[in-house]
One Martini backbone bead per residue (centre of mass of N, CA, C, O) as a GRO file, in nm:
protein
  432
    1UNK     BB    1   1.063   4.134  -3.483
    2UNK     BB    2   0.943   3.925  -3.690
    3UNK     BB    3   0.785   3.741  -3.934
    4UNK     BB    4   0.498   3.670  -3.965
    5UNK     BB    5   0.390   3.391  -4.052
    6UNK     BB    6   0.167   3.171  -4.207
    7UNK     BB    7  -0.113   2.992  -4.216
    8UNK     BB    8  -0.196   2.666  -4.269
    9UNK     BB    9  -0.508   2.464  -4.376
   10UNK     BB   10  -0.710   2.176  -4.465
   11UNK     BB   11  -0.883   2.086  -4.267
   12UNK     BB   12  -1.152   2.057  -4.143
   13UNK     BB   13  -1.377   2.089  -3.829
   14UNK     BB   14  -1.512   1.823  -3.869
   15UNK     BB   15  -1.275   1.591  -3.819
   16UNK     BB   16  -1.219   1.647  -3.523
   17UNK     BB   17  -1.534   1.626  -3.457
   18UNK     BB   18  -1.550   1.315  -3.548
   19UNK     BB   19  -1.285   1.218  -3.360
   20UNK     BB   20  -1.395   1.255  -3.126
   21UNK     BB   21  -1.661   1.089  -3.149
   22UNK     BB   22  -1.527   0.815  -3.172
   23UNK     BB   23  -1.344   0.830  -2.890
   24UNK     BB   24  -1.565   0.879  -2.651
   25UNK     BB   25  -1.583   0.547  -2.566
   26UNK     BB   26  -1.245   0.563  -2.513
   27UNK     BB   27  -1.234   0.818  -2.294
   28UNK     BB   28  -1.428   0.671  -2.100
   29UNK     BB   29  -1.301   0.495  -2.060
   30UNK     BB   30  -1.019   0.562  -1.913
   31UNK     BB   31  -1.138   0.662  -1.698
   32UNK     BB   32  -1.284   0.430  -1.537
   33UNK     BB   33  -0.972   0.226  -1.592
   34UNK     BB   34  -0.772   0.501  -1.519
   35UNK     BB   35  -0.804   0.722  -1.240
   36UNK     BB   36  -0.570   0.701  -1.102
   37UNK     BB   37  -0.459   0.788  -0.838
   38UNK     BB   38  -0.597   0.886  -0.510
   39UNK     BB   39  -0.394   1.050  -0.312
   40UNK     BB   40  -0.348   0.893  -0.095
   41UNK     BB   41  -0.183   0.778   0.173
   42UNK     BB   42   0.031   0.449   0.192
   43UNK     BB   43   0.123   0.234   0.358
   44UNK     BB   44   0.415   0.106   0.451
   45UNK     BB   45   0.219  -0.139   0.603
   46UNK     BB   46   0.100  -0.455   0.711
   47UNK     BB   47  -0.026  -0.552   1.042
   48UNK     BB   48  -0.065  -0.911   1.159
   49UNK     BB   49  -0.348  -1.026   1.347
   50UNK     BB   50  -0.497  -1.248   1.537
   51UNK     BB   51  -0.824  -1.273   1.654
   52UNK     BB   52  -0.741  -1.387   1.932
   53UNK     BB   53  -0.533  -1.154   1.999
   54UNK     BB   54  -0.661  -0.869   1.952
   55UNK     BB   55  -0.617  -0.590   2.128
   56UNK     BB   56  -0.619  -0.265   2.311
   57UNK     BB   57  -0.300  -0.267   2.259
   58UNK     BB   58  -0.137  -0.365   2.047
   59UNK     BB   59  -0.021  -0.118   1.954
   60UNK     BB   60   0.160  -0.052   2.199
   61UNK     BB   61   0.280  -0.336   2.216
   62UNK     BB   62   0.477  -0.304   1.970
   63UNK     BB   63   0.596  -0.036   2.017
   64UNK     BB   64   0.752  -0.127   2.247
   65UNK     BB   65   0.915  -0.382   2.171
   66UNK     BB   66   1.060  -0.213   1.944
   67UNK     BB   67   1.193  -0.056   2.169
   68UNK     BB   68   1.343  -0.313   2.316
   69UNK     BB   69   1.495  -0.408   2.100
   70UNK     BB   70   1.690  -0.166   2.073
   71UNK     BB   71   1.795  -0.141   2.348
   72UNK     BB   72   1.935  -0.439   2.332
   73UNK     BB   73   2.006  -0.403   1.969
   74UNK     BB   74   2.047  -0.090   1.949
   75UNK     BB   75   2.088   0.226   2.157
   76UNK     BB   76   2.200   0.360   1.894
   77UNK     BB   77   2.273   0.486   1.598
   78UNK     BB   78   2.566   0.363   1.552
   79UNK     BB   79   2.453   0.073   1.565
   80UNK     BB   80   2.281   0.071   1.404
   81UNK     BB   81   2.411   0.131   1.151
   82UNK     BB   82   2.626  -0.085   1.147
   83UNK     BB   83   2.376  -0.316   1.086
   84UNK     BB   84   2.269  -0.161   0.811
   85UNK     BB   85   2.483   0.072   0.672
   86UNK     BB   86   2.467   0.329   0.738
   87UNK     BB   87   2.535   0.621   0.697
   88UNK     BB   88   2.652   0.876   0.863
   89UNK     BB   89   2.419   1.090   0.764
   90UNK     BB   90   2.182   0.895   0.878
   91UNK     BB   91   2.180   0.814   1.111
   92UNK     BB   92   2.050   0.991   1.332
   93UNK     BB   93   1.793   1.066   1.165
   94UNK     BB   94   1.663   0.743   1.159
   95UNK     BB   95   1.668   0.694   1.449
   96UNK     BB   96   1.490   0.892   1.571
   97UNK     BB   97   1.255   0.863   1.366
   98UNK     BB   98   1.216   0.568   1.493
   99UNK     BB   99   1.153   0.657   1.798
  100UNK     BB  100   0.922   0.808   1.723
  101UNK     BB  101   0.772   0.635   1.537
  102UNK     BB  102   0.681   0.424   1.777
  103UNK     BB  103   0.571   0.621   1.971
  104UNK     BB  104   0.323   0.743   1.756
  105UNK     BB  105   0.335   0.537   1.503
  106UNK     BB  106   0.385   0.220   1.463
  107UNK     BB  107   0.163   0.161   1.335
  108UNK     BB  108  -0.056   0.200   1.025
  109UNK     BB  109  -0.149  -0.105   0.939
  110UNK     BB  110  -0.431  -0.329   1.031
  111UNK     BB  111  -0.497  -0.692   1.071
  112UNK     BB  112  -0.748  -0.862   1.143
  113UNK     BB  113  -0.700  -1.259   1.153
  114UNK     BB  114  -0.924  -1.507   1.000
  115UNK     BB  115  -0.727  -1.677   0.871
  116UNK     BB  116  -0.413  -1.829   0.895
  117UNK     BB  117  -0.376  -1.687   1.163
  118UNK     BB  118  -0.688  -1.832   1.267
  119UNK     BB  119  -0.847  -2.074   1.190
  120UNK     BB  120  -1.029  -2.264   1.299
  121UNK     BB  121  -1.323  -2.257   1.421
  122UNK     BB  122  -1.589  -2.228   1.585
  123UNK     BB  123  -1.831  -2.024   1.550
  124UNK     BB  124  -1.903  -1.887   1.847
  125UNK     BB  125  -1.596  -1.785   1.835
  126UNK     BB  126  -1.536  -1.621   1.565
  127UNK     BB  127  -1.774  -1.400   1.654
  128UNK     BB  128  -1.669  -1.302   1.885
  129UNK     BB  129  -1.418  -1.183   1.762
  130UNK     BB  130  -1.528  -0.998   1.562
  131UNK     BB  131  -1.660  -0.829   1.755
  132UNK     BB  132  -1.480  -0.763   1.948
  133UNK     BB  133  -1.304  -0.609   1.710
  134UNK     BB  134  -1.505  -0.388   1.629
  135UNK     BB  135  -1.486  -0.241   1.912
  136UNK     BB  136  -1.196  -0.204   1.950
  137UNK     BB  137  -1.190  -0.028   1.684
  138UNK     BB  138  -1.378   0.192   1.766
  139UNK     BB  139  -1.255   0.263   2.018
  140UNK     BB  140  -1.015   0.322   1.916
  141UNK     BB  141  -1.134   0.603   1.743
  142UNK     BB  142  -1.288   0.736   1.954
  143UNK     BB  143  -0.966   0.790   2.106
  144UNK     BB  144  -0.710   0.793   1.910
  145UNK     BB  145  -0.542   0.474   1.895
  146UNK     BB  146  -0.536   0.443   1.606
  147UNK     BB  147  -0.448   0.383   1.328
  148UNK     BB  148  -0.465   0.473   0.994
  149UNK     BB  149  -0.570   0.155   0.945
  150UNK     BB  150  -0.841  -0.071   0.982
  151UNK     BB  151  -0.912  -0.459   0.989
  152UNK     BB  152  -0.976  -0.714   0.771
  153UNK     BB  153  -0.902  -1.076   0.719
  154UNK     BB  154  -1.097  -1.297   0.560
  155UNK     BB  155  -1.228  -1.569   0.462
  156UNK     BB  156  -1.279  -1.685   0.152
  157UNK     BB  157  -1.430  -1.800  -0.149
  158UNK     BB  158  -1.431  -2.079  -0.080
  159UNK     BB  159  -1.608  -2.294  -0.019
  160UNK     BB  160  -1.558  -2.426   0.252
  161UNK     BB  161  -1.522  -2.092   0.412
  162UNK     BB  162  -1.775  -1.899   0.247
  163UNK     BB  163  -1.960  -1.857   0.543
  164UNK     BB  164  -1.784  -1.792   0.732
  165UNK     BB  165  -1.686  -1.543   0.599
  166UNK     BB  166  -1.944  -1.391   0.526
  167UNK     BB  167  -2.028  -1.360   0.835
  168UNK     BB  168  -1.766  -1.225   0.983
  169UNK     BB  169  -1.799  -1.010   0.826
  170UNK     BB  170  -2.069  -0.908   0.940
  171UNK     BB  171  -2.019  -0.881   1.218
  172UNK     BB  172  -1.825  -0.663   1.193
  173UNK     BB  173  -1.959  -0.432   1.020
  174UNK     BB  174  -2.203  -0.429   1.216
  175UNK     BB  175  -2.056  -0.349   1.449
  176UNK     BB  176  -1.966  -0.069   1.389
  177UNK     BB  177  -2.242   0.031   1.329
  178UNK     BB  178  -2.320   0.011   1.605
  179UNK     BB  179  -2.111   0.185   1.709
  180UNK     BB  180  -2.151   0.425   1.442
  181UNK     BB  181  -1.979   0.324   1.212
  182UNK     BB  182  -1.739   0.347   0.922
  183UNK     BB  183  -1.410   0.428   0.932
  184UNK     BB  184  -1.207   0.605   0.720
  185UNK     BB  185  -0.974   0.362   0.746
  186UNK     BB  186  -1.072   0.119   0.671
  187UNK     BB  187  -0.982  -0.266   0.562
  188UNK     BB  188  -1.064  -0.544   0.363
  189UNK     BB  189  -0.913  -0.882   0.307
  190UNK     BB  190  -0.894  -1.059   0.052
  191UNK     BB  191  -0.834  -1.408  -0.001
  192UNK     BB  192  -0.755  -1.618  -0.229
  193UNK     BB  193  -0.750  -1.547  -0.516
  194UNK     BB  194  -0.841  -1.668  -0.860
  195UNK     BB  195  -1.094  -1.548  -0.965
  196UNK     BB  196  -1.310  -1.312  -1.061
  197UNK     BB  197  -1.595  -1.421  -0.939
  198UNK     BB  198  -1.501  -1.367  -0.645
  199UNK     BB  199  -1.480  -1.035  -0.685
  200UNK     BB  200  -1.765  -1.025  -0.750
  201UNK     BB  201  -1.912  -1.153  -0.476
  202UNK     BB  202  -1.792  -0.936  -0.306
  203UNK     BB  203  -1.934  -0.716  -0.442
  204UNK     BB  204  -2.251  -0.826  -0.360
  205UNK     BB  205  -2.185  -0.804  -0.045
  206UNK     BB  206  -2.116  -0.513  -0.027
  207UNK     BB  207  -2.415  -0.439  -0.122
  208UNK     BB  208  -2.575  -0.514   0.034
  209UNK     BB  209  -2.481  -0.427   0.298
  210UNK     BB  210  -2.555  -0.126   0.216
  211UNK     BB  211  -2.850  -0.168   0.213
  212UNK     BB  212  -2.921  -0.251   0.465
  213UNK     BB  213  -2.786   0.032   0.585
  214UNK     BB  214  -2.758   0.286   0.404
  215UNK     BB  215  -2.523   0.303   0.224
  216UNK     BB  216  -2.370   0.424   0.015
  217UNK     BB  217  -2.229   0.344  -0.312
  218UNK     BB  218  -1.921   0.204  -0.223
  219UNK     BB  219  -1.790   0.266   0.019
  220UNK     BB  220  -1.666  -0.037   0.017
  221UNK     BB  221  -1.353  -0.163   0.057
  222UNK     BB  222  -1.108  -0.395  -0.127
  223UNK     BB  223  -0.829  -0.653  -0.072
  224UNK     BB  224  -0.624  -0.787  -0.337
  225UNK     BB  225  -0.490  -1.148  -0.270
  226UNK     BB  226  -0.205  -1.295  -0.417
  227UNK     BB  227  -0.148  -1.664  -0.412
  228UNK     BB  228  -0.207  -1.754  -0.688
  229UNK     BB  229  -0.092  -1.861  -1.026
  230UNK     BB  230  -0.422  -1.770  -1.114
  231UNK     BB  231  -0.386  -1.485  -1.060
  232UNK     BB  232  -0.164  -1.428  -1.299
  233UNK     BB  233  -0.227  -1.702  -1.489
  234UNK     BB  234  -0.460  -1.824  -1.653
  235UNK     BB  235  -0.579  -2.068  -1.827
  236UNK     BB  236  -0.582  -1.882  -2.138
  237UNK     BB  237  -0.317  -1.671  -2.080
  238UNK     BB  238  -0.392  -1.460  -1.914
  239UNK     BB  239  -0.454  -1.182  -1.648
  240UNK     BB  240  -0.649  -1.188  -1.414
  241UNK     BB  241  -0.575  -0.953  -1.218
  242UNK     BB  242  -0.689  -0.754  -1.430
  243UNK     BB  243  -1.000  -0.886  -1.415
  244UNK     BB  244  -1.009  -0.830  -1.124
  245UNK     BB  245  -1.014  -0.544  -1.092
  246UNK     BB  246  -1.261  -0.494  -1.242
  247UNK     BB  247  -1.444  -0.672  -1.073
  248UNK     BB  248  -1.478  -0.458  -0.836
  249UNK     BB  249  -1.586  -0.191  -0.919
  250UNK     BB  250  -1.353   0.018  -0.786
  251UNK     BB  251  -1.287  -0.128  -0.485
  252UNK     BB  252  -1.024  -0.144  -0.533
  253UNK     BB  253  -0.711  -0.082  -0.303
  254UNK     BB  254  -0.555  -0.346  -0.350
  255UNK     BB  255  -0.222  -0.601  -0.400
  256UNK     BB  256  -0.126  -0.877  -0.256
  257UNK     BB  257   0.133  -1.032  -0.166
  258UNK     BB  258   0.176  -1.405  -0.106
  259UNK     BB  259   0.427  -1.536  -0.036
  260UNK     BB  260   0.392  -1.862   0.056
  261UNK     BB  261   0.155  -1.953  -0.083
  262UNK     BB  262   0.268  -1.881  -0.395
  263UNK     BB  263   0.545  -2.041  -0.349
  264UNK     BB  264   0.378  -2.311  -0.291
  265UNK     BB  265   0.235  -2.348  -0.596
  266UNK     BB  266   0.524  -2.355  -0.737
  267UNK     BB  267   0.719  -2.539  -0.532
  268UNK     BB  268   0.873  -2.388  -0.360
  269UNK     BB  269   1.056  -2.452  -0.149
  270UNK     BB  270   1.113  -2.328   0.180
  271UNK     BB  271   1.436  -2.194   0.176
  272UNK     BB  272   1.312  -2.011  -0.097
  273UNK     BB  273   1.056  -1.867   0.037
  274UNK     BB  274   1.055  -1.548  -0.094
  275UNK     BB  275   1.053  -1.202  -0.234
  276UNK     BB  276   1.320  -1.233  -0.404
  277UNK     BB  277   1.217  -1.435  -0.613
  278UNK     BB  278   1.172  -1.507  -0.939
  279UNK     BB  279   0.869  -1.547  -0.877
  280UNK     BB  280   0.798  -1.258  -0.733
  281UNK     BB  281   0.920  -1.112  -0.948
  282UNK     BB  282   0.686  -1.214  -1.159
  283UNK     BB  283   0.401  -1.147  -0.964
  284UNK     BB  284   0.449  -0.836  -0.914
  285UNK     BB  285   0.496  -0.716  -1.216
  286UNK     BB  286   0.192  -0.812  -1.325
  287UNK     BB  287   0.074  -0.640  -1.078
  288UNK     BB  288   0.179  -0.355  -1.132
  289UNK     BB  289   0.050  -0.322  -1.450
  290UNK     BB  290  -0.243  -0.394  -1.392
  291UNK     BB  291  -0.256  -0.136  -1.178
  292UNK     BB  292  -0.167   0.080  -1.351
  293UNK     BB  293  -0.393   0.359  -1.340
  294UNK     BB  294  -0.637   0.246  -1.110
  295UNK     BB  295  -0.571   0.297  -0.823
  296UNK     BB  296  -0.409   0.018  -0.746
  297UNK     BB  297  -0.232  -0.115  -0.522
  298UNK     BB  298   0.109  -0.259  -0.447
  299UNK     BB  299   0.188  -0.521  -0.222
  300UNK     BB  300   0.415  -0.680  -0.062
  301UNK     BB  301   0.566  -0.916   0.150
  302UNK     BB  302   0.738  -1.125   0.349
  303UNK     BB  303   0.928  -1.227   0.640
  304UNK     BB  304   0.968  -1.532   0.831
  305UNK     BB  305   1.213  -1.404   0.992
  306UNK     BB  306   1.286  -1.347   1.281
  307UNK     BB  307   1.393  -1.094   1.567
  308UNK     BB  308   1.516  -1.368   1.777
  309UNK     BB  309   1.738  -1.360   2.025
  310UNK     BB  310   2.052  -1.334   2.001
  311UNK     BB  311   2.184  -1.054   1.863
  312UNK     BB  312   2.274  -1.194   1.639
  313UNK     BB  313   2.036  -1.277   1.485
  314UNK     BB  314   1.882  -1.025   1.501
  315UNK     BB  315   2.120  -0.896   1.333
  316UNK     BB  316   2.049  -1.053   1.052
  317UNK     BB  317   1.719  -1.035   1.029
  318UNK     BB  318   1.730  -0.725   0.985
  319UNK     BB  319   1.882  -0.720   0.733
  320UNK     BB  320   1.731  -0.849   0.573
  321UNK     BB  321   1.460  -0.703   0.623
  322UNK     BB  322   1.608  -0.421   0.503
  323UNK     BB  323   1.670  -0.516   0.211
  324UNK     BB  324   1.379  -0.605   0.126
  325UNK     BB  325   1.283  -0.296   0.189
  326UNK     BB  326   1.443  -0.164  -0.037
  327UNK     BB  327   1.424  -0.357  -0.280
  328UNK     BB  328   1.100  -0.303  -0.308
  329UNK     BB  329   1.134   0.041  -0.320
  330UNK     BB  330   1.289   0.044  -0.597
  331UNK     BB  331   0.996  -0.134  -0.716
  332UNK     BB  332   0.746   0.014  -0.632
  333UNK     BB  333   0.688  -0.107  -0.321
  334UNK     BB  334   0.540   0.080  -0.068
  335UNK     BB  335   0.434  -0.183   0.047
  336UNK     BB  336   0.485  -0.448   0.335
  337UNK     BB  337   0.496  -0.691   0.561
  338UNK     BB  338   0.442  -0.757   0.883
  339UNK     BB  339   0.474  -1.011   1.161
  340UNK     BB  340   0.686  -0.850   1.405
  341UNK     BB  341   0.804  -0.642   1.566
  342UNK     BB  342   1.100  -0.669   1.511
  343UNK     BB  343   1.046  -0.527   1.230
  344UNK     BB  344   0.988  -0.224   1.266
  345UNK     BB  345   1.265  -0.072   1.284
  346UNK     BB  346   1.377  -0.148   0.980
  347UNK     BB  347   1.126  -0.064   0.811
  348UNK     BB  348   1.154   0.255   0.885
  349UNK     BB  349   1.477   0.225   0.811
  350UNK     BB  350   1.453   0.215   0.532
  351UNK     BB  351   1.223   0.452   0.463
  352UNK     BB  352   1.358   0.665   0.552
  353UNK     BB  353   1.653   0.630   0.364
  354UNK     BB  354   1.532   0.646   0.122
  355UNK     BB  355   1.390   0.957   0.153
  356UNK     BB  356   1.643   1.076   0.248
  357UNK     BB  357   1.867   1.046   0.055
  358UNK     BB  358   1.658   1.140  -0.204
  359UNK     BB  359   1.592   1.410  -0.137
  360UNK     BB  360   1.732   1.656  -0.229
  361UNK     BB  361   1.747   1.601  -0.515
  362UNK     BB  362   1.405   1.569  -0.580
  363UNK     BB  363   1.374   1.892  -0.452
  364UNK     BB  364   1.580   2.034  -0.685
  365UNK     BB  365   1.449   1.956  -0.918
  366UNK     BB  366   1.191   2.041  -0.887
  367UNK     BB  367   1.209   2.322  -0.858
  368UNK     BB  368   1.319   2.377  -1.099
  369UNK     BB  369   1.063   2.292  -1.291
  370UNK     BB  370   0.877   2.489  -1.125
  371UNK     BB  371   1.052   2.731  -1.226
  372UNK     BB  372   1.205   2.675  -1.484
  373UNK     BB  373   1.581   2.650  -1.470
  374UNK     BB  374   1.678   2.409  -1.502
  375UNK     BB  375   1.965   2.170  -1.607
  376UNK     BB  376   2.141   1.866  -1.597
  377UNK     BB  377   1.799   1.791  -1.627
  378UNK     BB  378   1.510   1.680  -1.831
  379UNK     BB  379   1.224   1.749  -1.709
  380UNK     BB  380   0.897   1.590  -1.705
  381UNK     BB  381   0.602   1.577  -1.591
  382UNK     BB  382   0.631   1.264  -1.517
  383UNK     BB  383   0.893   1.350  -1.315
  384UNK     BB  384   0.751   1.507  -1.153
  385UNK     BB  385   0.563   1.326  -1.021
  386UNK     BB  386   0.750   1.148  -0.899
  387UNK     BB  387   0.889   1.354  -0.704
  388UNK     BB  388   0.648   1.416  -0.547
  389UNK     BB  389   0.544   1.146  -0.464
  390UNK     BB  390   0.828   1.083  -0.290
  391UNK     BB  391   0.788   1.332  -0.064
  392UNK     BB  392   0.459   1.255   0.010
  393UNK     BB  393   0.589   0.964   0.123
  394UNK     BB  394   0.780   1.096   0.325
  395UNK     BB  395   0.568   1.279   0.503
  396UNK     BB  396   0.353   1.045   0.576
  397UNK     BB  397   0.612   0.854   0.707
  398UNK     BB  398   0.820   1.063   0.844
  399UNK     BB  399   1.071   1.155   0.681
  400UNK     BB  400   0.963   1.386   0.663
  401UNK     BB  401   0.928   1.766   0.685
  402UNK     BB  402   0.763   2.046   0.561
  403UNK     BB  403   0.961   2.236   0.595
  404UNK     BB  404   1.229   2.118   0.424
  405UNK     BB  405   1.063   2.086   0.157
  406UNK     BB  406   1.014   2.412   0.141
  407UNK     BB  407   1.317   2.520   0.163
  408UNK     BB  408   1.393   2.317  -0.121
  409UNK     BB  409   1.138   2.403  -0.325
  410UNK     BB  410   0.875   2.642  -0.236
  411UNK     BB  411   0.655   2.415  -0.164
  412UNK     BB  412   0.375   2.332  -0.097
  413UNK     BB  413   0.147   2.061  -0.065
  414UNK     BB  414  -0.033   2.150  -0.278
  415UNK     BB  415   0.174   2.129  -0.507
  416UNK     BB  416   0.295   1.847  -0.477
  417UNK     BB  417  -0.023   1.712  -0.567
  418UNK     BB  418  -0.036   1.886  -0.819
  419UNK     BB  419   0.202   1.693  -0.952
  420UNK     BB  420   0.111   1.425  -0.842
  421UNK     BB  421  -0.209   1.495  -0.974
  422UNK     BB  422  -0.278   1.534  -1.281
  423UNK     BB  423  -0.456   1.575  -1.546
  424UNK     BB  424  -0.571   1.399  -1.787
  425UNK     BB  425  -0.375   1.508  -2.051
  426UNK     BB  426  -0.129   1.688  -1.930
  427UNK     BB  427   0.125   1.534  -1.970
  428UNK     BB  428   0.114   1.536  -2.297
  429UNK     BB  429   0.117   1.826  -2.321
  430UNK     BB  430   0.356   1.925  -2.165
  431UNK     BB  431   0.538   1.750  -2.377
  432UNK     BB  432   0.484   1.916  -2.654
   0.00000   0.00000   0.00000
């Protein structure tokens, strides 16, 4: 034992009760506007069917037609492999778990589109439709065939068809409640938002009907669709988008970008057209920042190259759809649009080969860290966050197992879970 220290100080214990109480209209807003992950789950994608084809096999029949295109454009793992570059050690254990999560939950995020997969229609064929959506949605979670996210996404919030999109929400959402109530799954999609104030009326929509039927205040959330190069950079020069998020007051729930939509507003001919474009990737980058640390998600856009037609044309799409979907992973996009069954085995296997390759280190290092073991990295409390999101998220759309995940960190899902969501100012203090 050492000779003990000598403490000194010269400030006052008021100093710190004084700059505390300066600071605390600063830690609440900060809570309010930061309040970190929501810890729920992340579907890896969204598949758009228009409201007027949407039935109640859609899910099965995707998932169908996805293992028909394999069984017909890649029948075995090495074939996939093959097409898509995959290590000779990811081959089977992707191709296994693609074939698997077809059969068992092909879809994970549904959106019945009454927007331009929907085109315009009468009125009374649109109510139709949407009624339709509301019943087919309840009676998949009542049987148990639902996705695990399922919702619309209404018309816009502009003149022309905001009285068309707020009535099909109406009857939608109404027809749930009659149905039994809004499953916890639900999700909702505006569309082609420009301003603030548009989120702010979606808001003010959502709040009627909660007390129309007596709903908690806040229940229903949704996400904004980033279209327009006006939600990106204002008028004014500002970041729209981060306005949006506020504008949402808590609801809002991700930002989709529209790869078409958007790349069309900056005049992108259509040949170029891309979600890997310049143009996307500086409208992603600045969604990204927007939404850091506000709870709400970042979701990539599509491809709408098909992989349809003979063989070779097939894996030219899916390599296509496969780079696109690593590329986006790679820049913490961990959601993004698909368009077409054939999209779904790429998607998958995109996504469990990010999980499953990066598996063993991400595991390996945690473990360290939980351990306190040292090692030939010095990881600090936001790379344990980062680290065990990555397993969480690997678990959640099956590229890993919960056993194989407990054997190389010796950690349970709720350890992975608390380093994954630490409470506001762990980081900060753990690391000093």
């Amino acid at each position: 034992m050492g000779q003990q220290e000598k403490v000194a100080t010269s400030l006052a214990g008021a100093v710190g009760e004084e700059i505390s109480a300066s600071l605390a209209p600063v830690d609440a807003e900060l809570e309010r506007r930061y309040p970190g992950d929501p810890g729920t789950r992340q579907p890896v994608h969204t598949v758009y069917v228009p409201g007027d084809v949407f039935a109640a096999d859609t899910i099965r029949s995707w998932g169908d037609r996805a293992l028909a295109a394999l069984d017909e454009h890649a029948p075995d793992a090495a074939s996939f492999a093959a097409v898509l570059g995959l290590t000779e050690d990811l081959a089977e254990p992707v191709y296994t778990r693609v074939r698997a999560k077809l059969e068992r939950e092909p879809i994970e995020d549904l959106r019945v589109d009454f927007e331009d997969g929907y085109g315009n229609r009468t009125d009374a064929e649109e109510d139709e439709a949407a009624a339709r959506a509301a019943r087919l949605i309840a009676e998949a979670y009542e049987q148990g065939t639902a996705a695990p996210y399922m919702g619309i996404r209404m018309k816009c919030m502009e003149a022309p068809v905001r009285a068309r999109g707020i009535r099909t929400l109406d009857v939608f959402l109404s027809g749930l409640m009659e149905a039994g109530g809004l499953p916890d799954g639900l999700v909702l999609t505006l569309p082609k938002v420009t301003y603030p104030e548009q989120v702010t009326a979606m808001v003010r929509l959502l709040e009627a009907f909660e007390k129309a039927r007596g709903l908690e205040p806040g229940r229903i959330g949704f996400e904004i669709q980033v279209e327009t190069s006006q939600s990106i950079l204002a008028a004014d020069g500002t970041a729209a988008v981060a306005r949006m998020i506020q504008a949402a007051e808590g609801r809002a729930t991700g930002l989709h970008y529209g790869t078409f939509d958007y790349s069309a507003c900056l005049g992108v001919s259509a040949a170029h057209q891309a979600s890997d474009h310049p143009a996307a990737d500086h409208a992603k980058a600045v969604m990204q920042v927007a939404a850091a640390g506000t709870g709400v998600r970042v979701s990539d856009g599509s491809t709408n190259v098909l992989p349809v037609g003979p063989t070779e044309k097939v894996h030219d799409a899916w390599r296509l759809h496969f780079g696109l979907t690593r590329r986006a992973l790679a820049r913490a996009y961990y959601q993004g649009w698909d368009m077409h069954p054939g999209h779904i085995p790429t998607r998958y296997a995109a996504v469990f080969a990010f999980y499953r390759e990066g598996f063993e280190q991400a595991a390996a290092r945690l473990a360290r860290y939980a351990n306190r073991t040292g090692g030939d990295v010095m990881d600090e409390p936001a790379t344990a966050k980062a680290l065990s999101g990555h397993l969480l998220r690997g678990l959640d759309c099956g590229a890993l197992d919960i056993g194989e995940v407990a054997r190389l960190t010796g950690l349970t899902r709720a350890d992975l879970e608390g380093f994954s969501s630490p409470r506001r100012g762990d980081l900060t203090a753990s690391a000093q």
